[in-house]
Each structure stands twice: as structure tokens, then as C-alpha cells.
C-alpha positions as CSV (number, residue, x, y, z in Angstrom):
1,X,-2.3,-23.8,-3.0
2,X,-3.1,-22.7,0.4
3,X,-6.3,-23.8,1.5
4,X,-6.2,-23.2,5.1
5,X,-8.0,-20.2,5.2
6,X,-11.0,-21.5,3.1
7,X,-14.4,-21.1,4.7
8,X,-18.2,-22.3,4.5
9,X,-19.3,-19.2,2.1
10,X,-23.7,-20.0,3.6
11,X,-24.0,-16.7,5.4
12,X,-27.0,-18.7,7.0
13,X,-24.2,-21.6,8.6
14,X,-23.0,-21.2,12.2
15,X,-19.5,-21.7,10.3
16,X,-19.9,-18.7,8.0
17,X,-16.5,-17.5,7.6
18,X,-14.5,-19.5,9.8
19,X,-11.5,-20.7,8.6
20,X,-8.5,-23.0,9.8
21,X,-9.9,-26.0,12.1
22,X,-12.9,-23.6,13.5
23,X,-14.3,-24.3,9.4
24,X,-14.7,-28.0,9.8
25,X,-14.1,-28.5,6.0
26,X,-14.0,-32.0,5.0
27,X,-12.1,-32.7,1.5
28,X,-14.6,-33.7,-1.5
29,X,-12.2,-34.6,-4.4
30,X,-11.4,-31.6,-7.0
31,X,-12.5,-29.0,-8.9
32,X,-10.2,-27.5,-12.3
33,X,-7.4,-29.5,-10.9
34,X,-7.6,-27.5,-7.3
35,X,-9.1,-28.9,-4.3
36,X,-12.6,-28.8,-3.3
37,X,-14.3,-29.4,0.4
38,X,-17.7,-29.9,1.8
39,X,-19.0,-28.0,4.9
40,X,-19.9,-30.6,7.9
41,X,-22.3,-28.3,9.3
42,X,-24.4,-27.3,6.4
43,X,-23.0,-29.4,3.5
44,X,-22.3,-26.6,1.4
45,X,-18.9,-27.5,-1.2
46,X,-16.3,-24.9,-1.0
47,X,-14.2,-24.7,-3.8
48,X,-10.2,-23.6,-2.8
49,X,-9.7,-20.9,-5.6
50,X,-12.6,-19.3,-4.7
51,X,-12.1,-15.6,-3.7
52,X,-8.1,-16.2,-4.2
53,X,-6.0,-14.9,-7.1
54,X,-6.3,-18.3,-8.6
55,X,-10.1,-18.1,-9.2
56,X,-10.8,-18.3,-13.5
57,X,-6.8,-19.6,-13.8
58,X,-6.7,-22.4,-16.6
59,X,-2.8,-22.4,-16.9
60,X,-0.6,-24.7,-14.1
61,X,-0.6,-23.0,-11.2
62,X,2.8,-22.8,-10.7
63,X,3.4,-20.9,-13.9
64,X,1.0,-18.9,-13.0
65,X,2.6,-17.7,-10.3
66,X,5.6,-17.3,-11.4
67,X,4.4,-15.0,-13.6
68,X,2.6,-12.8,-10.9
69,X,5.9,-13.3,-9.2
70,X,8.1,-11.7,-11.8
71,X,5.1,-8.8,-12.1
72,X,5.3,-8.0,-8.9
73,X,9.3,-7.8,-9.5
74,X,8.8,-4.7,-12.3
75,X,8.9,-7.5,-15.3
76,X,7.0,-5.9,-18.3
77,X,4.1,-7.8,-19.6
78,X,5.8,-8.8,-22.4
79,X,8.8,-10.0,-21.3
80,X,6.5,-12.2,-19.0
81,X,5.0,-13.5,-21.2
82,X,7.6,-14.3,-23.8
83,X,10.1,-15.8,-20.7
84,X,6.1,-18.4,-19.5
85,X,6.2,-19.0,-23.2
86,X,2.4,-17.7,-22.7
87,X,0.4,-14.9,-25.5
88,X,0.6,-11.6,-23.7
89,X,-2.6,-10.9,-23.6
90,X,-3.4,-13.8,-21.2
91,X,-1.2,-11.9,-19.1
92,X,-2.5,-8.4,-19.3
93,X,-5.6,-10.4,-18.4
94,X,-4.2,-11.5,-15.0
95,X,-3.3,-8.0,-13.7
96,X,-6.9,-6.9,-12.9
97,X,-7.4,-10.2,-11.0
98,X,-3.6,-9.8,-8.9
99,X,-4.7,-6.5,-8.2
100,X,-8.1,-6.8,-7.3
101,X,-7.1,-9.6,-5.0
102,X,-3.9,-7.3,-3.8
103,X,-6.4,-4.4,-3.1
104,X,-8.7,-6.9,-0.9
105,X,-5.7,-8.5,0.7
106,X,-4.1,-5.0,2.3
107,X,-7.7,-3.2,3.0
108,X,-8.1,-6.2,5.0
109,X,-4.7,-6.2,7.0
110,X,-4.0,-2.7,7.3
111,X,-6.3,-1.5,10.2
112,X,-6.2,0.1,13.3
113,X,-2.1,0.4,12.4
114,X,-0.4,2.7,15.1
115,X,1.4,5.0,13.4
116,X,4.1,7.8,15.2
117,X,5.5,9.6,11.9
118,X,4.2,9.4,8.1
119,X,5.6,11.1,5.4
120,X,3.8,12.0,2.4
121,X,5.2,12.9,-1.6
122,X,4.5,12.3,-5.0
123,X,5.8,10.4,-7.4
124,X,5.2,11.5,-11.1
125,X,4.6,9.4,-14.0
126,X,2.2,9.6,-17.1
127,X,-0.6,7.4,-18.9
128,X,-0.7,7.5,-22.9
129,X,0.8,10.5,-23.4
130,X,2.8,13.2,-21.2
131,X,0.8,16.2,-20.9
132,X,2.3,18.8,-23.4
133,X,1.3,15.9,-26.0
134,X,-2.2,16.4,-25.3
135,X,-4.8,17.7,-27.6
136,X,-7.7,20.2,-26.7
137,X,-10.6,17.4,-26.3
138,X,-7.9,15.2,-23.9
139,X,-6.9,17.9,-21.5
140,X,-10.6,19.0,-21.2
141,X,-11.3,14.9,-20.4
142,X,-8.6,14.6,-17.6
143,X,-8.0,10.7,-18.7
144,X,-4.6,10.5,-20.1
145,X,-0.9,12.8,-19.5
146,X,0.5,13.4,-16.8
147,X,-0.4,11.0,-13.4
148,X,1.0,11.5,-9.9
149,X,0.9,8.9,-7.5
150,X,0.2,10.2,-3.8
151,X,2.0,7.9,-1.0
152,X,1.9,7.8,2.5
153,X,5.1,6.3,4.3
154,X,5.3,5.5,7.8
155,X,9.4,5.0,8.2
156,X,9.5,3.2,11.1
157,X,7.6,0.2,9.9
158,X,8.5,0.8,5.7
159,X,5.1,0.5,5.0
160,X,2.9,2.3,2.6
161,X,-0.6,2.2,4.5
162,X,-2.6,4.2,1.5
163,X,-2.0,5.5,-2.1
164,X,-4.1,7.4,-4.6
165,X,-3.1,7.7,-8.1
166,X,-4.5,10.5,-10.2
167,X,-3.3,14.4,-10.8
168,X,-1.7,16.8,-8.8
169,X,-4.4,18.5,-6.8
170,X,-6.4,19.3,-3.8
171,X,-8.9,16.7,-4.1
172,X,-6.6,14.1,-4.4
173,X,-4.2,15.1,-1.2
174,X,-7.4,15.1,0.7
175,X,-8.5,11.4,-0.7
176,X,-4.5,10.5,0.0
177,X,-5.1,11.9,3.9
178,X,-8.4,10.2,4.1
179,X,-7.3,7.0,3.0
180,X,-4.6,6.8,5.8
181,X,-6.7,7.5,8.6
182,X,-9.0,4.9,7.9
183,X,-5.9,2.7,8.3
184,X,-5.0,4.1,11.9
185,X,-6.3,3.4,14.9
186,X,-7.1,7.0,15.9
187,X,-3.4,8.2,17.0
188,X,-2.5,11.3,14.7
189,X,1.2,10.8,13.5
190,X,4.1,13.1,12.7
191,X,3.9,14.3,9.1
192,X,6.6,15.5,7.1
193,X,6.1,16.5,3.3
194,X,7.6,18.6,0.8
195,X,6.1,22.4,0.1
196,X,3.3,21.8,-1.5
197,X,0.2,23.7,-0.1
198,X,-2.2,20.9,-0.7
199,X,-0.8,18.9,2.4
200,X,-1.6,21.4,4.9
201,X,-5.4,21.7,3.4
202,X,-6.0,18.1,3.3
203,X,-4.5,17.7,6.8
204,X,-6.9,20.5,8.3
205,X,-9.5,18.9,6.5
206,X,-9.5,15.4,7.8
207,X,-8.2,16.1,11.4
208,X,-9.2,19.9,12.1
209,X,-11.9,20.6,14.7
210,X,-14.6,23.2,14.6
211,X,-14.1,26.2,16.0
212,X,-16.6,29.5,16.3
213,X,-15.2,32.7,17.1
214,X,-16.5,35.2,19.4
215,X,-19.0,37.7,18.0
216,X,-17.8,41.2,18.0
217,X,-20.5,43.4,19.7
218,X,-22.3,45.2,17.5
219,X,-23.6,44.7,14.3
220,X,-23.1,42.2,11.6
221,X,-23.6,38.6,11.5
222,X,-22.2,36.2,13.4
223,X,-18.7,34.6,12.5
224,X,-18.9,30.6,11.4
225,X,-17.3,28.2,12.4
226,X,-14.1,26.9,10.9
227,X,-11.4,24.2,11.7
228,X,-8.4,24.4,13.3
229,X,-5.7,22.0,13.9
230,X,-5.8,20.1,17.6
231,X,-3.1,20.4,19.5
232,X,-1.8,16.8,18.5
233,X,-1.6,17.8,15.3
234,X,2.1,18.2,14.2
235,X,3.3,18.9,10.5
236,X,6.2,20.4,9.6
237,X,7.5,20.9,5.5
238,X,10.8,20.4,3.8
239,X,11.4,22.9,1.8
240,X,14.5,22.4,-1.2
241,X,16.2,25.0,-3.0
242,X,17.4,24.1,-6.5
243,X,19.6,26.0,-8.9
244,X,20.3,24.9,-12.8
245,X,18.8,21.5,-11.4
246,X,21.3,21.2,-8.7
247,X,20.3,21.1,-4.4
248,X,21.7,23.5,-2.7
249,X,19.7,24.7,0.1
250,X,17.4,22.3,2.2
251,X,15.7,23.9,5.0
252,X,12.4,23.1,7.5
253,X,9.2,24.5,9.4
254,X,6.8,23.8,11.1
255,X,2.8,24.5,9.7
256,X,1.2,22.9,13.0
257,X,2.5,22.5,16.2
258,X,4.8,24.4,18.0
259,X,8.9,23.8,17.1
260,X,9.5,22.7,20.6
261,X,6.8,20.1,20.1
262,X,7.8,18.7,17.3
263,X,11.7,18.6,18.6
264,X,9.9,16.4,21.4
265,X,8.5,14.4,19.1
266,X,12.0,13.8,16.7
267,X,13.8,13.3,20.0
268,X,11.7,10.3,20.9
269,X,11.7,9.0,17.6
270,X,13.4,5.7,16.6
271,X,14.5,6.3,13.5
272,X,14.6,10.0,12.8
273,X,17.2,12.8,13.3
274,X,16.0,15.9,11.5
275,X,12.9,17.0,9.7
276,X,13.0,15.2,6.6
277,X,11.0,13.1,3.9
278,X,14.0,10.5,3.4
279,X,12.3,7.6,4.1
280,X,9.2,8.3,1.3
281,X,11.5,9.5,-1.1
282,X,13.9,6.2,-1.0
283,X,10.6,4.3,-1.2
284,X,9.5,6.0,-4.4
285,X,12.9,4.1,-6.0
286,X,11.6,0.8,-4.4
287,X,8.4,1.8,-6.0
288,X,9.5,2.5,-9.5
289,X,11.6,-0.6,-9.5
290,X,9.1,-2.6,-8.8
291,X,6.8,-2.1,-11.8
292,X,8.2,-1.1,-15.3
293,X,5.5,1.0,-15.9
294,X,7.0,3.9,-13.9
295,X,10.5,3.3,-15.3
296,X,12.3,6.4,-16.1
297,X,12.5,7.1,-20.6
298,X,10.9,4.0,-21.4
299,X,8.1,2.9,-23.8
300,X,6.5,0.3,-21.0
301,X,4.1,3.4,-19.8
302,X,1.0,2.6,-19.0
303,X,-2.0,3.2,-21.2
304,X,-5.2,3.1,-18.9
305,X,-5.1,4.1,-15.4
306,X,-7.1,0.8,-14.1
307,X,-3.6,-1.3,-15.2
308,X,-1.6,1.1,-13.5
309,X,-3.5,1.1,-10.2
310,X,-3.2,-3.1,-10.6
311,X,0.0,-3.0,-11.4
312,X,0.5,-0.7,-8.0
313,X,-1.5,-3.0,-5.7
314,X,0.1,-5.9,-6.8
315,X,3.8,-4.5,-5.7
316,X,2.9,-3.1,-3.2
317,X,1.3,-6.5,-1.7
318,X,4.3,-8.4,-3.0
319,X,6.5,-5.5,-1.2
320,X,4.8,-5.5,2.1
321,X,4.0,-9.2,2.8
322,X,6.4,-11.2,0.9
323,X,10.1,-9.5,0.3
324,X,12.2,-9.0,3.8
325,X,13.1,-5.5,4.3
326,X,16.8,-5.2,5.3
327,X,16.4,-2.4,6.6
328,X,13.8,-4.2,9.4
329,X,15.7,-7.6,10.3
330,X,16.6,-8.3,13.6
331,X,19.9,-9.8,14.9
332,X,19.5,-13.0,17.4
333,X,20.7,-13.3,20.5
334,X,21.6,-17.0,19.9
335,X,23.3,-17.9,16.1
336,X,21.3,-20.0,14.6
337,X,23.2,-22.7,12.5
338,X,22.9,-23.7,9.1
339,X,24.2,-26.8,7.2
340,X,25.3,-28.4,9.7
341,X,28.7,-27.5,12.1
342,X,30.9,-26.0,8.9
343,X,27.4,-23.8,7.7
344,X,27.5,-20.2,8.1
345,X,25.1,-19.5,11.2
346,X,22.1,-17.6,10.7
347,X,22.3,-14.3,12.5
348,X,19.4,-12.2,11.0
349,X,16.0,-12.4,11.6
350,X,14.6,-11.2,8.4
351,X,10.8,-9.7,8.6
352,X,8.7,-7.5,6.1
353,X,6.8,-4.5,6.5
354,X,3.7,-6.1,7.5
355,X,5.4,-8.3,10.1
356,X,7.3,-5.1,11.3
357,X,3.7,-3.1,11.8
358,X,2.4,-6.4,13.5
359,X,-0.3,-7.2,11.1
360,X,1.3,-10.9,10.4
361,X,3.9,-13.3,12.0
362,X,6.0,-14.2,8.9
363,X,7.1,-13.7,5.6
364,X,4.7,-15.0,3.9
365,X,5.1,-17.0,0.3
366,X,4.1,-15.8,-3.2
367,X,1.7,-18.7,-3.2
368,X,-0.1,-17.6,0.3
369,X,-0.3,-13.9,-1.0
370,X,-2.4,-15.3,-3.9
371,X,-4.4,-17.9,-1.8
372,X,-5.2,-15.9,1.1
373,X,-9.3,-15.3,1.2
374,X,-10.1,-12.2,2.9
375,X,-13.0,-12.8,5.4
376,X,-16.8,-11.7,4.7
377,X,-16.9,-8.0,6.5
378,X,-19.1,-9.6,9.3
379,X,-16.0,-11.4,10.7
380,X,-13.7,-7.9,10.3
């Protein structure tokens, strides 16, 4: 375990979340098998699993995560549990605490991320039952059928600042647009998305500013105010033509911003060409492989949408600060070698989505995902 970012947890000690050598943290034997440490300022004991993933864990703890491990990789519960040689229900157990802690760990890191382009989509998916299975009193409840999960992308870094899981409307495109710029640091990106309307409400929404017509003379009341998009405000849709379930026409516009603008902006860009929504749309695959329960005609669907939100956090934590992106490594300007003078040199410097965006210096481990202890909100 990790214990390096353990703190004094006495909001009333001068050392109230400081971790690292700042905490001055003195070890005081163990607690549950995991170490335990005493405050030198204010003698309050600081227990290492608190506030981690591995808080309430009674199995090993390397078995333990293993199994978050193979979770995070799109294993089913079941088949976790039956490769740990563990009941499953101890592992349905451990999904709310991965994803609680996942949820904690990315709020935490993703702030005040400059962002130049985000795409937005939806991936589609279902929980219970698909929707034409539904009787009169379940459609009126909105619980179970069909589910849609709302990402945002930004391609240049491969990260996924904000999701929202829940159905296809208005309300949730606006809570999907929200969500992302409370990640940002202010800059208004490029968007890209497919047709549907809801973007280009929930975009006016969020980043519109208020405007008041003149009045007319003459009678009549006067004309309120509405938003309209600022000038920095550049959106443009990908529109796809389908016949018998085949592609055959994909074209583009723009819905704010002038074409010359957003030409500017695609000119400048690192990675983008055209008007498009590849990046989000390769990253829904990543997505789905990496948990079962949006697998394509399969039985591993999931059957309350508090697991499948888990499940989400957890891959996406496991995705962002632990698995290399290929797409993101960097070659070295010296070899590095390996294995002595007959190893293959290293030539690759491999980073993640997180170390891509800035937000950390190294891929981390599956074990320093799980021990990381996110700060008190003072310290943020």
C-alpha cells in the first residue's frame, strides 16, 4: 500500500491535510494487517486504508487488487470471482467502494484542465430490460430500459473530463455540458458532435450570454433578454447519411461561429484535419471493452444504474491514470537501453491521459490508484 499521501485527519492540527514529509507521520505498529501512524503535532493515529479503496477490505490485499484490476479490464463479476476463488457477491460488494473512490480520485485531478477541442456522443446501452420490453408502470418510472451514456472527449489529451449516464434528453446534455466546464479552466474549446439538437441547447445554455434587444417604438412590452453564443463559442455538427444501415454520405456545419473561424481553429490544431467526432467515437470502443456490462448481445447487462455508474468510474480511473495510451508516447531523443548491451533499447516514452493533460508525472500503479487519499476540500 501506498501510504505517502496519508495525512493528520484533526481539522483543528496545523498539519490538517498535509501529506508526504510536510505530515510528519510517525509509524505506530498496525491496524487490520495495514499500517497505522501517529501525528507528531497533535497525536492523532492515522490509519493508512483510511479514505483509500482499501478501507472495510478483509481479504489480502493483493487479491484484492487484482480483482479491481481485472474489473477495471471489462472482467464480469463472475468470472472475477470464480478466477479469486472468492463468492461473487463479495465482489459486487467492492464495486461501490472502487467507484466511489474512482469518482473522488478524478473530481479531484481533473481541474482547471485547458482544453482546445472536445467532442461530445453517446453511447447506448440498457439496464434490466431494453425499452420495448417494458411494461406501462416501468416506462412511467424512468428506472430501467434503455440508458445512454453522455461523454465528453478532448482528443488531444484522450481524456474523458465528464460523463453522465441516464436517457437521451435535454436535461441530461445540459448536465453532460455542465459537468465539463467545471473541469476547465475557463477557455471554451472546439466542439464537434453528431446532429442531435440537444448539444446546441445545452451549449447555449451553459456558455450563452444575455442579450436584450432593442424595443421597437411604439407599443407593446419590452423584448427579454435571451442568450446568445459569444463570439468564442465555436461548434460545428457531423452530420451521417445512412442507407439500409450502410454510410454513405458524411457531411459538416457549423451551428456557432463563423466557417472561417472554425477553419482557423482546425488549422492550428494538433491533431485534427476535418470536422469530425473520430476521436469520441474510437473511445466509446475503449469504453465498452473496458466493462462487460456494455458488451454488445450479452447477458452481463447491468441491472441497477448505481453499478453501472461504478463500474464506469472505475475504468475510466483505471483508463486515465494507469494504462499508457499509445496513441500519446513520446519517442526519446537518447535510446534508452534495456538488459544490458544485447537488450532491445527503450525508445518510447509511454504516458497516460492524465500525464498527457498534465494533471500527474507518471503512470501510476493499480495499487497507487486505490491508495491515493484525496485531500479535505480546504487544501483543493
Amino acid at each position: 500500500m501506498d501510504v505517502r499521501t496519508c495525512y493528520c485527519r484533526n481539522p483543528h492540527c496545523s498539519k490538517y491535510g498535509h501529506s508526504g514529509q510536510q505530515a510528519q507521520l510517525h509509524p505506530r505498529g498496525t491496524h487490520n494487517y495495514a499500517p497505522r501512524f501517529e501525528c507528531a503535532t497533535c497525536g492523532t493515529l492515522v490509519f493508512a486504508r483510511t479514505s483509500t479503496a482499501y478501507a472495510g477490505i478483509r481479504l489480502d490485499e493483493a487479491v484484492y487488487r487484482q480483482g479491481a484490476k481485472m474489473l477495471a479490464e471489462g472482467l464480469a463479476i463472475r468470472a472475477t470471482a470464480r478466477v479469486l476463488e472468492v463468492d461473487k457477491d463479495t465482489v459486487c460488494d467492492w464495486l461501490p467502494i472502487l467507484g466511489n473512490h474512482s469518482m473522488r480520485v478524478i473530481a479531484y485531478h481533473f481541474r482547471d484542465l485547458h482544453l482546445t477541442e472536445c467532442q461530445l456522443d453517446e453511447l447506448w446501452t440498457f439496464i434490466f430490460k431494453k425499452e420495448k420490453h417494458l411494461d406501462a408502470i416501468e416506462q412511467l418510472a424512468g428506472v430501467y430500459g434503455d440508458a445512454w451514456i453522455w461523454i465528453a472527449f478532448a482528443p488531444v489529451f484522450k481524456l474523458v473530463p465528464a460523463w453522465v449516464v441516464g436517457k437521451r434528453t435535454a436535461e441530461n446534455a445540459r448536465l453532460l455540458v455542465k459537468r465539463l466546464r467545471a473541469t476547465t479552466d475557463g477557455h471554451i474549446p472546439f466542439f464537434t458532435t453528431d446532429d442531435l439538437p440537444h448539444y446546441a441547447e445545452a451549449l447555449l445554455e451553459e456558455y450563452g450570454v444575455l442579450y436584450t434587444p432593442p424595443r421597437h417604438p411604439g407599443p407593446g412590452r419590452p423584448p427579454k433578454p435571451r442568450k446568445i453564443p459569444p463570439d468564442d463559442l465555436l461548434y460545428a455538427v457531423v452530420v451521417k447519411r445512412r442507407e439500409n444501415g450502410h454510410l454513405v454520405e458524411v457531411s459538416s456545419h457549423p451551428v456557432y461561429g463563423t466557417p472561417e473561424q472554425i477553419a482557423a481553429v482546425i488549422e492550428t490544431s494538433p491533431i485534427s484535419a476535418t470536422i469530425s467526432t473520430y476521436g469520441v467515437e474510437r473511445n466509446n470502443l475503449t469504453t465498452r471493452q473496458h466493462s462487460r456490462r456494455l458488451g454488445r448481445r450479452v447477458n452481463a447487462f447491468s441491472k441497477e444504474r448505481d453499478y453501472l455508474e461504478y463500474q464506469l468510474a472505475l475504468a475510466f480511473a483505471y483508463y486515465h491514470f494507469v494504462v499508457p495510451h499509445s496513441g500519446l508516447r513520446q519517442q526519446l531523443d537518447q535510446p534508452i537501453p534495456t538488459k544490458g548491451p544485447k537488450g532491445s533499447p527503450k525508445k518510447w516514452l509511454q504516458r497516460t491521459p492524465a500525464m498527457a493533460a498534465g494533471v500527474t508525472d507518471h503512470v501510476w500503479t493499480m495499487d497507487e490508484l486505490l491508495s491515493f487519499r484525496v485531500p479535505p476540500s480546504s487544501m483543493w
